[in-house]
PDB file of the backbone (N, CA, C, O) and the ligand in Angstrom, with CONECT records:
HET     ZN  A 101       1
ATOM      1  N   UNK A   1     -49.813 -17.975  -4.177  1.00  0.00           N
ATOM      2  CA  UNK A   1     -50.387 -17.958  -2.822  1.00  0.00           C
ATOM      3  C   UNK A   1     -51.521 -16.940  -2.766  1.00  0.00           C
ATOM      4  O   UNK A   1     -51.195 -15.799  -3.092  1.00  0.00           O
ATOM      5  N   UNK A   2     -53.103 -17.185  -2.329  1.00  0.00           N
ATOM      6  CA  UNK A   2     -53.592 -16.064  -2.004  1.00  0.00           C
ATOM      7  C   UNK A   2     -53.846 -15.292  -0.576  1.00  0.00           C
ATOM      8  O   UNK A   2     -53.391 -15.476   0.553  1.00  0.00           O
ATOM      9  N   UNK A   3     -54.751 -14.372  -1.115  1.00  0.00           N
ATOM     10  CA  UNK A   3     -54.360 -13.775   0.880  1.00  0.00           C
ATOM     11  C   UNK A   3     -54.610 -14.746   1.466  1.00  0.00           C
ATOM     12  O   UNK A   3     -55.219 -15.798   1.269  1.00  0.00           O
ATOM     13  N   UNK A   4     -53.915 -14.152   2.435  1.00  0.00           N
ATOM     14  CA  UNK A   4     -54.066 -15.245   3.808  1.00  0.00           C
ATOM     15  C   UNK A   4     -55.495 -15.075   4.305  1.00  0.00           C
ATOM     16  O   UNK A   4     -56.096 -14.160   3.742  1.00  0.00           O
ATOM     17  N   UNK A   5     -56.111 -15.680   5.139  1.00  0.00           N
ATOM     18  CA  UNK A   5     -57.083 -15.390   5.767  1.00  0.00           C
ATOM     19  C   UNK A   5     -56.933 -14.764   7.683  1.00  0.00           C
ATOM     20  O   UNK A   5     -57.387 -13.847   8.366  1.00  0.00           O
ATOM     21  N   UNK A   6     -55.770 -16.259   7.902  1.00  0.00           N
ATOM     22  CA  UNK A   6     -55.273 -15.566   8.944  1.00  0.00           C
ATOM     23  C   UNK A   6     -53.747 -15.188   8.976  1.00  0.00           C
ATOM     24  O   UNK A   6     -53.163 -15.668   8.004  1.00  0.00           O
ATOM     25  N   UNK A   7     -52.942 -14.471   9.810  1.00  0.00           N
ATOM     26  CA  UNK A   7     -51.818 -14.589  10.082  1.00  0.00           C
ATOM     27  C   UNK A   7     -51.130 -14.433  11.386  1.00  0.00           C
ATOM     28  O   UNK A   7     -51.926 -14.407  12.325  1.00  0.00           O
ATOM     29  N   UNK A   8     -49.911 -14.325  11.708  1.00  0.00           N
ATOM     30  CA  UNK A   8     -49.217 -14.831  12.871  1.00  0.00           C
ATOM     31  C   UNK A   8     -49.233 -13.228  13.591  1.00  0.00           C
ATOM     32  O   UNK A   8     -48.450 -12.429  13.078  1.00  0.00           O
ATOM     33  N   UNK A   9     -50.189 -12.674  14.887  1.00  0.00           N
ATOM     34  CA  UNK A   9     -49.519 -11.704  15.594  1.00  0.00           C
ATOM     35  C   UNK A   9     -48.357 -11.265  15.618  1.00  0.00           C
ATOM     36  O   UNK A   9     -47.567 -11.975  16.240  1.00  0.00           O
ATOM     37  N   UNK A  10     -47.841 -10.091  15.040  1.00  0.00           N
ATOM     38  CA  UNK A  10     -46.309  -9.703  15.296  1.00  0.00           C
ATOM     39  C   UNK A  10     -46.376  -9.288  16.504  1.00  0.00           C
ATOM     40  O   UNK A  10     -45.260  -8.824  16.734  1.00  0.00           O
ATOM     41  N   UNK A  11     -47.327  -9.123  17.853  1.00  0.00           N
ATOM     42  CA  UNK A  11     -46.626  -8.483  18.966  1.00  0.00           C
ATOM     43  C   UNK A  11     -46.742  -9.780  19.836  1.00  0.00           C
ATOM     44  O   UNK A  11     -46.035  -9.890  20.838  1.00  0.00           O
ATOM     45  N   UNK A  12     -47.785 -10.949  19.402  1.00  0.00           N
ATOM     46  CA  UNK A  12     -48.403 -11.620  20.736  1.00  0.00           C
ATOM     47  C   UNK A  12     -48.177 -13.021  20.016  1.00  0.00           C
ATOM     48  O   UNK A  12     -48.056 -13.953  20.811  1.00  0.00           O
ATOM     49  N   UNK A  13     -48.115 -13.273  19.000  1.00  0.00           N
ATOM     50  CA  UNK A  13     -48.111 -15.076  18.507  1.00  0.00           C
ATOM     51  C   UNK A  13     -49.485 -15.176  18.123  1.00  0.00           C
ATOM     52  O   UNK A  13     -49.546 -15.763  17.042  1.00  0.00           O
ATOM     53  N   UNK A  14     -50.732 -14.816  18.596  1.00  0.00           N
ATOM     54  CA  UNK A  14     -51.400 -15.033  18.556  1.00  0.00           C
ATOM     55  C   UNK A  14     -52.836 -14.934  16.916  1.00  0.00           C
ATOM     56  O   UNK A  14     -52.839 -13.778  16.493  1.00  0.00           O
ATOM     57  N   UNK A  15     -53.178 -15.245  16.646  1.00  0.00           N
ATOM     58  CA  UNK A  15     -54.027 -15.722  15.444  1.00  0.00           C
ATOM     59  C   UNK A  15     -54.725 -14.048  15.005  1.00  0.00           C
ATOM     60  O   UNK A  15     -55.387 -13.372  15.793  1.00  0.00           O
ATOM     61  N   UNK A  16     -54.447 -13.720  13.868  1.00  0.00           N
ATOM     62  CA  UNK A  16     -55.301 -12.563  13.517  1.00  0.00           C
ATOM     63  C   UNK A  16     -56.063 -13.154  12.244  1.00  0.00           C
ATOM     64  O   UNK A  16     -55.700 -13.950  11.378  1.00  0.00           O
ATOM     65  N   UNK A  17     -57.411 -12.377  12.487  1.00  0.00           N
ATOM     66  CA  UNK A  17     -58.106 -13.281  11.526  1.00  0.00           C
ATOM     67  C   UNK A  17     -58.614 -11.763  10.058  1.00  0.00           C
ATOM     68  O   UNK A  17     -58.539 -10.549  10.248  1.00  0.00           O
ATOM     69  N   UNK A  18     -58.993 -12.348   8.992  1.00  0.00           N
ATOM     70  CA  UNK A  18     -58.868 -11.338   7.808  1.00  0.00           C
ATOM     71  C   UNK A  18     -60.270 -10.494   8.315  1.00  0.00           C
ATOM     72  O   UNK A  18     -61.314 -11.137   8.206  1.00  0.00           O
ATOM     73  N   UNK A  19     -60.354  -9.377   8.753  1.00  0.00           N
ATOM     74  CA  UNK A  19     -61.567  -8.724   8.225  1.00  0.00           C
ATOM     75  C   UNK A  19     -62.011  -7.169   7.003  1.00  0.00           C
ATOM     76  O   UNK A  19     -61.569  -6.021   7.034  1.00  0.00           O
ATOM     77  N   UNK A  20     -62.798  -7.667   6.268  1.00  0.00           N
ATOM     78  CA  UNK A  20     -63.984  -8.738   6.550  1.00  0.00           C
ATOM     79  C   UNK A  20     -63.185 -10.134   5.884  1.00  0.00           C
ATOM     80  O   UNK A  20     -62.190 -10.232   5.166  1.00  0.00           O
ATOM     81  N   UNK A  21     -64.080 -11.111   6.460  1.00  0.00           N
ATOM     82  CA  UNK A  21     -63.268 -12.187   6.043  1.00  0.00           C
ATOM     83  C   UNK A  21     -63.421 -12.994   4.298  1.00  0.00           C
ATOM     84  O   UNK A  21     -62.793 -13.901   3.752  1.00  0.00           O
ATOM     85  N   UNK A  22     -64.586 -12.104   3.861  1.00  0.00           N
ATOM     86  CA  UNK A  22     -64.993 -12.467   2.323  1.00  0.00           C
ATOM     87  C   UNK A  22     -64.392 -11.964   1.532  1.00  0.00           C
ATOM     88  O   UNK A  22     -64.076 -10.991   2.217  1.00  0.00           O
ATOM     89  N   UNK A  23     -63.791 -11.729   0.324  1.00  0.00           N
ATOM     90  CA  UNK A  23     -63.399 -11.228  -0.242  1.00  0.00           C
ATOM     91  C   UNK A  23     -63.409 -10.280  -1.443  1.00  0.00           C
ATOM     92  O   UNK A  23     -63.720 -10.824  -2.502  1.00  0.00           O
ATOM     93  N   UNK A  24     -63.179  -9.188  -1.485  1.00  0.00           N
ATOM     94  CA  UNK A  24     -64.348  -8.108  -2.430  1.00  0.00           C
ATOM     95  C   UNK A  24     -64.963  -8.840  -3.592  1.00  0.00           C
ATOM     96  O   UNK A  24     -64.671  -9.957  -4.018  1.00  0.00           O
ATOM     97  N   UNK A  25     -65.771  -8.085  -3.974  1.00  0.00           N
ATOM     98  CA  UNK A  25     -66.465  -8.537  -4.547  1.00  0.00           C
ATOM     99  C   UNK A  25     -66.103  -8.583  -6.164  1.00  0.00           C
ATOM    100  O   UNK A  25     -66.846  -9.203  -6.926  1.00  0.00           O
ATOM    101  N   UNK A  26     -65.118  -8.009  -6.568  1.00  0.00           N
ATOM    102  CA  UNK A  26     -64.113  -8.118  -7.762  1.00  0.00           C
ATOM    103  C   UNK A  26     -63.183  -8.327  -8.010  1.00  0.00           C
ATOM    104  O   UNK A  26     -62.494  -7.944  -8.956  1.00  0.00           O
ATOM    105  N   UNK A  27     -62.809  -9.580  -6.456  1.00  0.00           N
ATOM    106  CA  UNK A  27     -61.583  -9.734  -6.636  1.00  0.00           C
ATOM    107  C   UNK A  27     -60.459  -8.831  -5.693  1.00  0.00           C
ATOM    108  O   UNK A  27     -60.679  -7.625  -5.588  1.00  0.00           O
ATOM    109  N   UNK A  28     -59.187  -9.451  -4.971  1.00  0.00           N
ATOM    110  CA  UNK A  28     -58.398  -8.876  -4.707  1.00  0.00           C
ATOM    111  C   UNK A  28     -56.969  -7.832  -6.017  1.00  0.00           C
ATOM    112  O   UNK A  28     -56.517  -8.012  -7.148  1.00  0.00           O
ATOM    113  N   UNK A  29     -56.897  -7.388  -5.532  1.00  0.00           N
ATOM    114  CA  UNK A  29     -56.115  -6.566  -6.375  1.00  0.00           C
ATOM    115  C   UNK A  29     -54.786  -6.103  -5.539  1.00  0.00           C
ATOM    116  O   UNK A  29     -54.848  -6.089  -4.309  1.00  0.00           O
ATOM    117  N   UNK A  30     -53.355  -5.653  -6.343  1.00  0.00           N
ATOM    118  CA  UNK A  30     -52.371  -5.004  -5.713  1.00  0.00           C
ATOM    119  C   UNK A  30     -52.517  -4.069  -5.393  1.00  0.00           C
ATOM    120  O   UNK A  30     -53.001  -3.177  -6.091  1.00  0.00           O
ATOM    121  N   UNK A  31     -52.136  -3.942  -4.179  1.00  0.00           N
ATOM    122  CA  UNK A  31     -52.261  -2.387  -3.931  1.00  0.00           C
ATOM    123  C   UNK A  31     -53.288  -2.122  -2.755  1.00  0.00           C
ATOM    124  O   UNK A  31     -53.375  -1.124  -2.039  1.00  0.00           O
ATOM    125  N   UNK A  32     -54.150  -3.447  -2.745  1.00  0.00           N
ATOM    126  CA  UNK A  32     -54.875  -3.082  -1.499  1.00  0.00           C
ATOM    127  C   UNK A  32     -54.865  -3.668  -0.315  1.00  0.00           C
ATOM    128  O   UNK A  32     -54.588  -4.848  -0.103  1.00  0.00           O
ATOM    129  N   UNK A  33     -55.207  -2.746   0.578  1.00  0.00           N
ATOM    130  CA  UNK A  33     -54.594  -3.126   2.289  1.00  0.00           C
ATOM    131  C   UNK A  33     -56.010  -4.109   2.574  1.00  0.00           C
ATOM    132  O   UNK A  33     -57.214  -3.974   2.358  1.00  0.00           O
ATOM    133  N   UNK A  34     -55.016  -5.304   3.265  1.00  0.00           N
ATOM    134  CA  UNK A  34     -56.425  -6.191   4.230  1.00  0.00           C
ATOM    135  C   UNK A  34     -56.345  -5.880   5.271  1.00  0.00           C
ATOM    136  O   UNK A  34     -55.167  -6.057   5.582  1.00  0.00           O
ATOM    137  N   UNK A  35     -56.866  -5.509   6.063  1.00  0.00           N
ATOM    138  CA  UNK A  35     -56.979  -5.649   7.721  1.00  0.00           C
ATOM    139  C   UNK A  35     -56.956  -6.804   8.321  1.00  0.00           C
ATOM    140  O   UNK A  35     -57.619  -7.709   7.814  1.00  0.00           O
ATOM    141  N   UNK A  36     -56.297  -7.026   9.377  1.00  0.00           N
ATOM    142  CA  UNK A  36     -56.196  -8.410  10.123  1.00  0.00           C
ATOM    143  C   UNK A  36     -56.536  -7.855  11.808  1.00  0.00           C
ATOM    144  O   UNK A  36     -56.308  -6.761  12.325  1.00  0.00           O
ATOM    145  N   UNK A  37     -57.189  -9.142  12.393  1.00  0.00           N
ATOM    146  CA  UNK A  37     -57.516  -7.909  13.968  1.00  0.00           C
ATOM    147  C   UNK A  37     -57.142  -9.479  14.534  1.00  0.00           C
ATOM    148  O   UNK A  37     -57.426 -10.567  14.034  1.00  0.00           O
ATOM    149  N   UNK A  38     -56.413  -9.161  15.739  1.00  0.00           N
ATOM    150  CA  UNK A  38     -55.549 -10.572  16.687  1.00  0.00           C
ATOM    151  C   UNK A  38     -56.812 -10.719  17.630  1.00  0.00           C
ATOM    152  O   UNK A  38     -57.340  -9.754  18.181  1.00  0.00           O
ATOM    153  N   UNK A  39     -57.106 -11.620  17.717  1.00  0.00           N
ATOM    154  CA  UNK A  39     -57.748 -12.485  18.587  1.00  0.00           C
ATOM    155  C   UNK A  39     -57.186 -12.502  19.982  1.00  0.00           C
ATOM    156  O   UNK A  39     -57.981 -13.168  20.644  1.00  0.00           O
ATOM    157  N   UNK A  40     -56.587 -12.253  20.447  1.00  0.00           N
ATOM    158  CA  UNK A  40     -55.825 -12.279  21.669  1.00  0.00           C
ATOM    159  C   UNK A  40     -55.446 -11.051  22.406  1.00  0.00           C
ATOM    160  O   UNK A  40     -55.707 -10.997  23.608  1.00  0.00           O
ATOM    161  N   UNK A  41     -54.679  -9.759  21.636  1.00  0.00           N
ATOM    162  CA  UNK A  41     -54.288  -8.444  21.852  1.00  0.00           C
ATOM    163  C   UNK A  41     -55.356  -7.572  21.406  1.00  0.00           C
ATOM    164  O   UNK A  41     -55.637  -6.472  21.879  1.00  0.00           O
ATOM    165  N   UNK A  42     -55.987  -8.244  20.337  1.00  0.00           N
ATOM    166  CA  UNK A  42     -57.117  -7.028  19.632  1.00  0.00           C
ATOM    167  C   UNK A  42     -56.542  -6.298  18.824  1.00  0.00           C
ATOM    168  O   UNK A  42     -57.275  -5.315  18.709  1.00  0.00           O
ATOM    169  N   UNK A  43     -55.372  -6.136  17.971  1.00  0.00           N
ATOM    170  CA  UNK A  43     -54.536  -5.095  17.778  1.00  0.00           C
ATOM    171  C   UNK A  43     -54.820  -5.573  16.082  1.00  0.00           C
ATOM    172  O   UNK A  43     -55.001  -6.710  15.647  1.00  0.00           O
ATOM    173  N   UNK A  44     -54.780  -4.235  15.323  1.00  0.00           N
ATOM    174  CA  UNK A  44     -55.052  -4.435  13.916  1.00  0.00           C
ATOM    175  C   UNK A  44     -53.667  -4.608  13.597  1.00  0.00           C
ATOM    176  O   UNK A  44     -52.735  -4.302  14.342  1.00  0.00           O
ATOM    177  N   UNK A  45     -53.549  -5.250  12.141  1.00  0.00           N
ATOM    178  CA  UNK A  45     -52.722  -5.083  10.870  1.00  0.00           C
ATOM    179  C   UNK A  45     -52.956  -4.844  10.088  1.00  0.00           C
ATOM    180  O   UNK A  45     -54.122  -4.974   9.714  1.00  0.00           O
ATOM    181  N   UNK A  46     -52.126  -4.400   9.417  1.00  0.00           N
ATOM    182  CA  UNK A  46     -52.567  -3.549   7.603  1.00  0.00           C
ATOM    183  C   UNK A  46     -51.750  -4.278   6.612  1.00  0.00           C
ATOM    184  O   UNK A  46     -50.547  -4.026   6.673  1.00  0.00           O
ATOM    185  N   UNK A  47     -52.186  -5.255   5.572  1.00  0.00           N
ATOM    186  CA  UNK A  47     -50.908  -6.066   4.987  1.00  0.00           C
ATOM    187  C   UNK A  47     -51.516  -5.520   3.295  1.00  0.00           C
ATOM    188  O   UNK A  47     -52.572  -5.835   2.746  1.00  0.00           O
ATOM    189  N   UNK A  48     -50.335  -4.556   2.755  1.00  0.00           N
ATOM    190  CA  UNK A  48     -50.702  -4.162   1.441  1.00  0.00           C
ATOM    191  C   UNK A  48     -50.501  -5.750   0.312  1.00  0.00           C
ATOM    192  O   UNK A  48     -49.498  -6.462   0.337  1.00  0.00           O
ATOM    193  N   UNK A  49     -51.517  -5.945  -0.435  1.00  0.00           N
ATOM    194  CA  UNK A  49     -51.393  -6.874  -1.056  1.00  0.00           C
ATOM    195  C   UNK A  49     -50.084  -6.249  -2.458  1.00  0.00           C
ATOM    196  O   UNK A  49     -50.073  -5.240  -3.164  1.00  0.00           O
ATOM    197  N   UNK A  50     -49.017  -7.592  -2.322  1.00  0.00           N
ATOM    198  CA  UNK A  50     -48.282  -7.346  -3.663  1.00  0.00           C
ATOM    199  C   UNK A  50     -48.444  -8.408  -5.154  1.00  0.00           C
ATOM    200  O   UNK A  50     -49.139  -9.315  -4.698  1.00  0.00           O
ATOM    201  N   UNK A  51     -48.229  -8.700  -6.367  1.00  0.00           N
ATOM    202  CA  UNK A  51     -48.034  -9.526  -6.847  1.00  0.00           C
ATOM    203  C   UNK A  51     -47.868 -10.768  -6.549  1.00  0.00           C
ATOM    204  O   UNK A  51     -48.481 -11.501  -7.326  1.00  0.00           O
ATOM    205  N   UNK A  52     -47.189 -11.409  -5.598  1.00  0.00           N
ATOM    206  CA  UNK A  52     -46.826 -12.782  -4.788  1.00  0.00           C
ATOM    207  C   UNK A  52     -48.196 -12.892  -3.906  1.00  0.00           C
ATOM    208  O   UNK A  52     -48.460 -13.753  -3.067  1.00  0.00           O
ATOM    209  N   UNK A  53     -48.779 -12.084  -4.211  1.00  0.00           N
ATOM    210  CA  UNK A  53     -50.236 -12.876  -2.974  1.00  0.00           C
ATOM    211  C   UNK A  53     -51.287 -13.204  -4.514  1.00  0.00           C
ATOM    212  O   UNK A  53     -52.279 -13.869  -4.214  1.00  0.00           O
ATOM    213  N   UNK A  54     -51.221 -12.910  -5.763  1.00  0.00           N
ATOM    214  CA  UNK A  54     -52.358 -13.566  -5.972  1.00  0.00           C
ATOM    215  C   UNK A  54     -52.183 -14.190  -7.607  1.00  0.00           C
ATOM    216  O   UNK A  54     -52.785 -13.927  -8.648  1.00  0.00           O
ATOM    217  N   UNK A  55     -51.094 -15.110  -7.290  1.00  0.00           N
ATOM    218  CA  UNK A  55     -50.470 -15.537  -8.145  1.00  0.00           C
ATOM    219  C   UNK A  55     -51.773 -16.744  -8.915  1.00  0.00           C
ATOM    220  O   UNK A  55     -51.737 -17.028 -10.113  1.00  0.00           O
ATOM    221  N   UNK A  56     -52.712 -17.247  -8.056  1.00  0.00           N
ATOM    222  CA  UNK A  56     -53.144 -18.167  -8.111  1.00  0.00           C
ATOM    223  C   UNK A  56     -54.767 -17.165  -8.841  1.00  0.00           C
ATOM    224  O   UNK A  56     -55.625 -17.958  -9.227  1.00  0.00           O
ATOM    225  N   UNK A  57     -55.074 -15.994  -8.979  1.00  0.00           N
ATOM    226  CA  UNK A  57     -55.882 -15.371  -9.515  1.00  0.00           C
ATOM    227  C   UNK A  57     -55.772 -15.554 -11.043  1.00  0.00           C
ATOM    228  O   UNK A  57     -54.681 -15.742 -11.581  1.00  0.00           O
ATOM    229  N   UNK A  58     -56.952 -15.493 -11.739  1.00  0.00           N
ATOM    230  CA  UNK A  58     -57.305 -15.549 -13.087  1.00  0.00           C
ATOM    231  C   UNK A  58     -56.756 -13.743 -13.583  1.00  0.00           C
ATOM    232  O   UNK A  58     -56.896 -13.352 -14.741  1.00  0.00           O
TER     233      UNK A  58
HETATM  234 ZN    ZN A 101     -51.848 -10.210  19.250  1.00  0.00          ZN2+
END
């Protein structure tokens, strides 16, 4: 699975989208935090990337 781009609001349901929404420029790696900002509440997330997010990476 790779990162998500969006994911599910934990306070509101509502759609948080990845920013920035491109993805570095060498690649995601473990260990690093994406930011997600909700469309609805405005409220950030911090989702540390683990092994299971980039299974599908070279
Ligand atoms: Zn929200």
């Amino acid at each position: 699975m790779a990162v998500a781009d969006t994911i599910e609001c934990v306070d509101c349901g509502g759609r948080c989208h990845r920013l920035p929404f491109d993805p570095p420029e060498l690649g995601w790696e473990v260990g690093d935090v994406v930011r997600y900002r909700c469309t609805d509440c405005h409220d950030e997330w911090f989702l540390e990337i683990d092994g299971d997010d980039l299974d599908d990476d070279a």
